[in-house]
C-alpha positions as CSV (number, residue, x, y, z in Angstrom):
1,X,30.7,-1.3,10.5
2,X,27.6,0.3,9.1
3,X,25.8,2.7,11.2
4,X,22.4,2.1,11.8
5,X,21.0,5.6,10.7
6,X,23.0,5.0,7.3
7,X,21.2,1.5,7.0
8,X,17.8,2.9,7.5
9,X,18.6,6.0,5.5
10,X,18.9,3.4,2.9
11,X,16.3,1.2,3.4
12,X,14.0,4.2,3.4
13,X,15.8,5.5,0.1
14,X,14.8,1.9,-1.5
15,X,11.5,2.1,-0.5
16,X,10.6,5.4,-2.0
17,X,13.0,4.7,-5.1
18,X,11.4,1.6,-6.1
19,X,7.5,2.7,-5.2
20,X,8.1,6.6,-6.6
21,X,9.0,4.6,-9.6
22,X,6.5,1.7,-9.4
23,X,3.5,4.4,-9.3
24,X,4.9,6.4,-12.0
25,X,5.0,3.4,-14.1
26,X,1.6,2.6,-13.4
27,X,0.1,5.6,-14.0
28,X,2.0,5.3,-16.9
29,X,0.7,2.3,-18.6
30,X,-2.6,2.3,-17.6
31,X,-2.8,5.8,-19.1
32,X,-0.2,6.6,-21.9
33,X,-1.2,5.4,-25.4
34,X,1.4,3.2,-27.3
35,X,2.1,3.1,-30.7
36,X,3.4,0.4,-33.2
37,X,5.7,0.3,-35.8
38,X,2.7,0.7,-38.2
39,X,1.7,4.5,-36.6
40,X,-1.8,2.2,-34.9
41,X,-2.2,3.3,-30.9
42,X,-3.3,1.0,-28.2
43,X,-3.8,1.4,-24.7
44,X,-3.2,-1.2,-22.2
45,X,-6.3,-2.9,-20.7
46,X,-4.7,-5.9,-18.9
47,X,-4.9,-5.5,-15.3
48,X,-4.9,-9.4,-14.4
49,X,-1.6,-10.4,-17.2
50,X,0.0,-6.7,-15.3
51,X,-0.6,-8.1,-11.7
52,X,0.8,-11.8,-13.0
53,X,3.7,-10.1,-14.4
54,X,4.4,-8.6,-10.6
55,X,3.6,-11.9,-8.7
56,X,5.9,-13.4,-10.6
57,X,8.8,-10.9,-10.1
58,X,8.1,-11.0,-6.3
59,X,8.3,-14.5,-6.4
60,X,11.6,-14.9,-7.4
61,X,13.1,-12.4,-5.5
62,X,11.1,-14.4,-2.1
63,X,12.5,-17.2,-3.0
64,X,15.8,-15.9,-3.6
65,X,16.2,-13.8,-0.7
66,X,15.2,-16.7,1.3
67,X,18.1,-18.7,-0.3
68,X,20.1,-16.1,0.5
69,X,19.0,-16.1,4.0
70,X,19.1,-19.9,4.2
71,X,15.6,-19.6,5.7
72,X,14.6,-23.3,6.6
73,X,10.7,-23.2,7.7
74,X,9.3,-25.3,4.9
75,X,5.2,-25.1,6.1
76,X,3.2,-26.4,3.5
77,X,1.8,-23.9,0.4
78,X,-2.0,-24.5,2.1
79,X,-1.1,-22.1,4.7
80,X,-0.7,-19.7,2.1
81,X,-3.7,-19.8,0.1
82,X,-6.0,-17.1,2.0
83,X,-4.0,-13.9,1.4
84,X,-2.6,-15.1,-1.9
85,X,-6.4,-15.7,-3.2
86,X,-7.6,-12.0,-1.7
87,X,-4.4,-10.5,-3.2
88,X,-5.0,-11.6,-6.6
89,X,-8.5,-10.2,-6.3
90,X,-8.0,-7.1,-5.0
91,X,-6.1,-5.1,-8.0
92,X,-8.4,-5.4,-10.9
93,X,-10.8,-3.2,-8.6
94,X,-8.0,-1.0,-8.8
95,X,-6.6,-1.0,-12.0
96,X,-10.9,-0.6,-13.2
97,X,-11.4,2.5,-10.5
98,X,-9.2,4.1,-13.1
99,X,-11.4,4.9,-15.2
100,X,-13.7,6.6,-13.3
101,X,-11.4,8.6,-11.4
102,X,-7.9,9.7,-11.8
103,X,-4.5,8.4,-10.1
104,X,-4.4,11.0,-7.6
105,X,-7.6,10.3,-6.4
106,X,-7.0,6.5,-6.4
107,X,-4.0,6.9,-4.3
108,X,-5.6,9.8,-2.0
109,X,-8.2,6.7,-1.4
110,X,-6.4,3.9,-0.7
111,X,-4.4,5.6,2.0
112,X,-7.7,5.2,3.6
113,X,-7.0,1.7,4.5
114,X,-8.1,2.3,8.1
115,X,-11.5,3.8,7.2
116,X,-13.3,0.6,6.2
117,X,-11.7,-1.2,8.7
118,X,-13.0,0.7,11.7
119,X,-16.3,0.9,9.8
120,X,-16.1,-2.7,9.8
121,X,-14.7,-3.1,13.4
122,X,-17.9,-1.3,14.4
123,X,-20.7,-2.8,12.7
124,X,-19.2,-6.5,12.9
125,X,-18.2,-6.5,16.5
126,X,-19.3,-3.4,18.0
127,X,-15.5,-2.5,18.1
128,X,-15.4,1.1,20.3
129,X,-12.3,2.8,19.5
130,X,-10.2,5.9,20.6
131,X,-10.7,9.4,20.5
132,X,-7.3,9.7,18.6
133,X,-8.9,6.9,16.1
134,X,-11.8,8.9,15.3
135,X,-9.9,12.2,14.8
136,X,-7.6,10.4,12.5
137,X,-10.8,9.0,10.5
138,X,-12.6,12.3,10.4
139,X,-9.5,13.9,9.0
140,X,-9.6,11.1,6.2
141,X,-12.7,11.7,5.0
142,X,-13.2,15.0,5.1
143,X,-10.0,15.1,2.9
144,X,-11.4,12.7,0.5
145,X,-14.6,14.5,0.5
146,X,-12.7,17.8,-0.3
147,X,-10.7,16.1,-2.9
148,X,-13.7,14.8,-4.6
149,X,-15.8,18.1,-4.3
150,X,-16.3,19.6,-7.7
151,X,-18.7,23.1,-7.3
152,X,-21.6,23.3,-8.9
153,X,-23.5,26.4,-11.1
154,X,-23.1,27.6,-14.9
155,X,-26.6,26.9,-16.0
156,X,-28.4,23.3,-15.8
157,X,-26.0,21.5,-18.8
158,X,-22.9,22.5,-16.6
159,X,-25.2,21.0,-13.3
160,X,-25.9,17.9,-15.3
161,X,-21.9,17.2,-16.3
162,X,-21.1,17.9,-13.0
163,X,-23.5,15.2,-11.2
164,X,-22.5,12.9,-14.1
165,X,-18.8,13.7,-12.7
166,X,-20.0,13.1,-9.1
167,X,-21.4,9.7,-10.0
168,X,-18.1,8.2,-11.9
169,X,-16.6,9.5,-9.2
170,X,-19.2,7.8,-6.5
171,X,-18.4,4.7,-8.6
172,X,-14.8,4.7,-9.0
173,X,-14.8,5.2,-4.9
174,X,-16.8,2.3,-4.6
175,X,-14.7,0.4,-6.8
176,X,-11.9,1.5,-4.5
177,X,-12.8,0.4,-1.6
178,X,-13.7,-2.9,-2.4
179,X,-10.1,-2.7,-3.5
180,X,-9.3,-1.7,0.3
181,X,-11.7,-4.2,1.5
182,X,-9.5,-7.3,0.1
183,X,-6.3,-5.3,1.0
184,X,-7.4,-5.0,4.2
185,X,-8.5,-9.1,4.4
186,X,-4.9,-9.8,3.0
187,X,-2.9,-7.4,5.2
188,X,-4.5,-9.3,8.2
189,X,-3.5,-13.2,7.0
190,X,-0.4,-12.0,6.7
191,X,0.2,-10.5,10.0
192,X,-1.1,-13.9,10.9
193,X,1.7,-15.7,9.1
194,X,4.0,-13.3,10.1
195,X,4.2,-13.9,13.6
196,X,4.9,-18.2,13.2
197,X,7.1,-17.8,9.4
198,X,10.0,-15.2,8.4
199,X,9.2,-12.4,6.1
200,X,11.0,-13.2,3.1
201,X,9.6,-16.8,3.3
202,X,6.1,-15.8,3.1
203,X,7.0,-13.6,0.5
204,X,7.7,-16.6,-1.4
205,X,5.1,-18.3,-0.6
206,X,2.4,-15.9,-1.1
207,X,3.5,-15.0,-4.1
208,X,3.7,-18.2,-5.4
209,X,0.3,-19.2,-4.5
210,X,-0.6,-15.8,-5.8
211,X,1.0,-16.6,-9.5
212,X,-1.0,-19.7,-9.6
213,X,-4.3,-18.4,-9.3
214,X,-3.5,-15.8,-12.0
215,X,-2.6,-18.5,-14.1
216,X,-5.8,-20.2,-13.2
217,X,-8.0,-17.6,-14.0
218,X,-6.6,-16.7,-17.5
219,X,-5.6,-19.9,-18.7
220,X,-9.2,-20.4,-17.6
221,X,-10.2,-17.4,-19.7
222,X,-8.4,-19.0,-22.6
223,X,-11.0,-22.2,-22.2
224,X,-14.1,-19.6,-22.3
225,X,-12.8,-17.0,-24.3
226,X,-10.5,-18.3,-26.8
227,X,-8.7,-15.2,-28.8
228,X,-10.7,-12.7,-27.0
229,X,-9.6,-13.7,-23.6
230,X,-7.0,-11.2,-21.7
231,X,-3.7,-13.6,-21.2
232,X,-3.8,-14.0,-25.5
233,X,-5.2,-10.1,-25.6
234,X,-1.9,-9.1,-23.5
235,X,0.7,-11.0,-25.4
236,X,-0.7,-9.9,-28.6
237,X,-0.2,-6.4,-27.2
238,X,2.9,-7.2,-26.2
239,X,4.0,-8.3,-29.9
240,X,1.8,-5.1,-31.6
241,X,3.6,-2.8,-29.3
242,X,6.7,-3.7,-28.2
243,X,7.7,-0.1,-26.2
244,X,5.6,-1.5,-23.6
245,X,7.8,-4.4,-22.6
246,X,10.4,-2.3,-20.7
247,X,7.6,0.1,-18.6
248,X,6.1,-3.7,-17.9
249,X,9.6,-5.5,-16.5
250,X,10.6,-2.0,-15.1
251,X,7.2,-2.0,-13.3
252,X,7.6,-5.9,-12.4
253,X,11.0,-5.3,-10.7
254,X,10.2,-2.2,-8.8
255,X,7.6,-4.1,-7.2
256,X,9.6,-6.5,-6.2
257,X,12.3,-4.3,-5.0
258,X,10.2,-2.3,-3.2
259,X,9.0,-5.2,-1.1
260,X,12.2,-6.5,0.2
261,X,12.9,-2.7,1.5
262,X,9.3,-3.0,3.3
263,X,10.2,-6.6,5.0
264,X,13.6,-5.4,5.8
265,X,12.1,-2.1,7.2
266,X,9.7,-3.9,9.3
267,X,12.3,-6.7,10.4
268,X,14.8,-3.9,11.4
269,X,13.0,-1.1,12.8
270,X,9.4,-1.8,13.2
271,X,5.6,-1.2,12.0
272,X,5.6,2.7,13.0
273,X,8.6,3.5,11.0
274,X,7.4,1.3,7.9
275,X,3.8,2.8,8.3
276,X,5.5,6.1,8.4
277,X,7.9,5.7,5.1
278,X,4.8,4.4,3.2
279,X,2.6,7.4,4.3
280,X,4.7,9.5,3.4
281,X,6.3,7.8,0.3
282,X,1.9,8.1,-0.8
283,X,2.2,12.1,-0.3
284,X,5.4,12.3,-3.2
285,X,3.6,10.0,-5.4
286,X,0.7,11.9,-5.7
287,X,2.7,15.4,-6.3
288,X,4.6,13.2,-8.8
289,X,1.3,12.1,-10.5
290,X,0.3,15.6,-10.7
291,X,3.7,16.8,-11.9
292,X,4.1,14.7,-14.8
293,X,0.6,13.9,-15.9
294,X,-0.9,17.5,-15.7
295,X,-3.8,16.2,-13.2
296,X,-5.7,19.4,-12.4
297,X,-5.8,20.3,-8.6
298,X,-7.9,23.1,-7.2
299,X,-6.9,24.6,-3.5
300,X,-9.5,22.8,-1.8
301,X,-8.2,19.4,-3.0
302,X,-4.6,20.8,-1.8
303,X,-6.4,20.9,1.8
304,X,-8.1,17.8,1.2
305,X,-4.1,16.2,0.6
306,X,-3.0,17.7,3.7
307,X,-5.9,16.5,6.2
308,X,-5.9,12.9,4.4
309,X,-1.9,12.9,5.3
310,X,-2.5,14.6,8.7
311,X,-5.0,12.2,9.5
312,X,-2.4,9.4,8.7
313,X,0.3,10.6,10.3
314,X,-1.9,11.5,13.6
315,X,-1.7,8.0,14.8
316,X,1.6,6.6,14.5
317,X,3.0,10.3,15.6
318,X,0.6,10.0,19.0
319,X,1.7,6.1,19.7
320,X,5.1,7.2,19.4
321,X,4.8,10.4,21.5
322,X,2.9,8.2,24.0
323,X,5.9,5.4,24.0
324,X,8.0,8.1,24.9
325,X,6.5,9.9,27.4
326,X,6.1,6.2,29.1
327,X,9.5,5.5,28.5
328,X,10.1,8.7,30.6
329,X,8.1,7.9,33.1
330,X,9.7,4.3,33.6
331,X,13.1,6.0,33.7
332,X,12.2,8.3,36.4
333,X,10.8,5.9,38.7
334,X,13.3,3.4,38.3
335,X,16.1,6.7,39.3
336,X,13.6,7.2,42.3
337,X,13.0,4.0,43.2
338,X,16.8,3.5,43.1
339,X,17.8,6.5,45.2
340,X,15.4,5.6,47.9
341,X,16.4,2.2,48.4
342,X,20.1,3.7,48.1
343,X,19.4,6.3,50.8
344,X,17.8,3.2,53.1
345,X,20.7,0.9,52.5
346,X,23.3,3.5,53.5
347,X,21.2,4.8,56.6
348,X,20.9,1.0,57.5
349,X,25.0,0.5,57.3
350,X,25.3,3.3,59.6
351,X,23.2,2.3,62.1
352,X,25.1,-1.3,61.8
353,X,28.2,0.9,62.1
């Protein structure tokens, strides 16, 4: 019998394996130039044949996981559509954020998944939220803000690189968060489907809806574009510089991996751990990034790190104290409440007696 610390301590390990990995990769081949057998370099531009690549992978590891489960929902593929559509939509904001601003930056950002969504909250619905909430969000951006800060001075032609800096970075942000915005859209359908369909079934599903409308949209760029559309651009690639076919199925599979750790996480043990494995599985990749890729990081942006992560981390840690405390609390009144009535029952038998 397996304990279930050694389970999680696994399922954690699997998570930060496969997405440690995963990020590395992409960093990798968005970044690295390749070279051919004939000494030319190329540099991967492909972020909608990368993301079809990864659909696919998770796709066949839904539906084998749910063959292995013997899962038998069989709701139809409509119900699938919404997040599968905002998925496939979301990443080449991502991937093109790149270059504007690096990878630490990009992931720093889209921790931030619950900025826009308050933002939104508020404007949309007038949404009032907690004082914990707002902490947490002021921690965010300030973080981001001191990750982003470059200083100015050194004459007006240093001033002038430096606002041209500050507005490829102003762009890449934007670019980012439209990225969060359709993150954020997707996230929600799926806790939708989540609560009616099992995990590894809507894994499937998504993902297969999700490899359709890649294949939609650049077999459609075939029609418009002929040669110079980006499905016949990436397998040319693929055949001019072959060293990028094992970061590409290496990438593929880590994603794939890495979501059956997440579903089994949540399944197991709940959103909080899950959000709090991710959150910190974020942190490493970033020091990762800036081991292995030489990203420059000044002191400030170290701070700006830490209040981003604090910020994250604020909220689940304060639900979970909270929990606890009310845990306590139910203990101790159910003792109380149980001693009292125990006290009254035995003064009762020995006024029968």
């Amino acid at each position: 019998m397996v304990s279930p610390r050694l389970k999680l301590t696994f399922a954690v390990s699997g998570i930060y394996g496969s997405f440690l990995y995963w990020g590395y990769l992409q960093e990798r081949i968005t970044s690295v130039k390749y070279e051919a057998a004939d000494g030319s370099i190329g540099k991967w531009d492909y972020p909608f044949f990368l993301n079809l690549l990864m659909t696919v992978a998770a796709f066949i590891t839904g539906f084998a996981m749910v063959k292995a489960m013997s899962q038998p929902t069989r709701p139809p593929l409509s119900h699938f559509w919404k997040p599968a559509l905002s998925n496939t939509l979301a990443s080449p904001f991502g991937y093109a954020s790149l270059a504007y601003i690096n990878y630490p930056l990009l992931l720093l950002a889209k921790s931030c998944k619950l900025v826009p969504v308050m933002v939104m909250g508020f404007l949309v619905s007038g949404k009032r939220y907690t004082r914990a909430e707002y902490l947490s969000v002021g921690l965010i951006t300030a973080g981001v803000a001191l990750f982003s800060y470059k200083p100015g001075g050194g004459g007006h032609g240093k001033h002038a690189e430096v606002e041209r800096g500050a507005l490829m970075e102003a762009l890449g942000l934007g670019l980012v968060l439209v990225n969060l915005m359709l993150d954020g859209f997707t996230n929600a359908q799926q806790d939708l489907i989540n609560k009616t369909h099992p995990s590894f079934y809507m894994m499937y599903r998504v993902n297969e809806a999700a490899v359709g409308f890649h294949l939609l949209l650049l077999l459609g760029g075939v029609g418009v574009l002929g040669a110079n559309s980006e499905l016949l651009l990436a397998v040319k690639f693929c055949a001019q510089f072959p060293a990028v076919l094992p970061d590409l199925l290496a990438f593929s599979l880590c994603a794939a991996t890495g979501q059956v750790f997440i579903f089994w996480i949540i399944k197991e043990w709940g959103s909080l751990v899950n959000v709090t494995v991710t959150i910190t599985r974020k942190f490493f990749s970033i020091l990762l990034s800036v081991a292995l890729f030489a990203h420059p990081v000044e002191w400030w942006q170290w701070v700006g790190i830490v209040s981003v992560f604090a910020g994250l981390m604020y909220q689940p840690l304060e639900r979970a104290l909270r929990g606890r405390s009310k845990r306590a609390a139910d203990v101790e009144i159910t003792h109380n409440g149980t001693g009292a009535a125990g006290g009254a029952n035995g003064a009762a038998t020995k006024k029968l007696n």
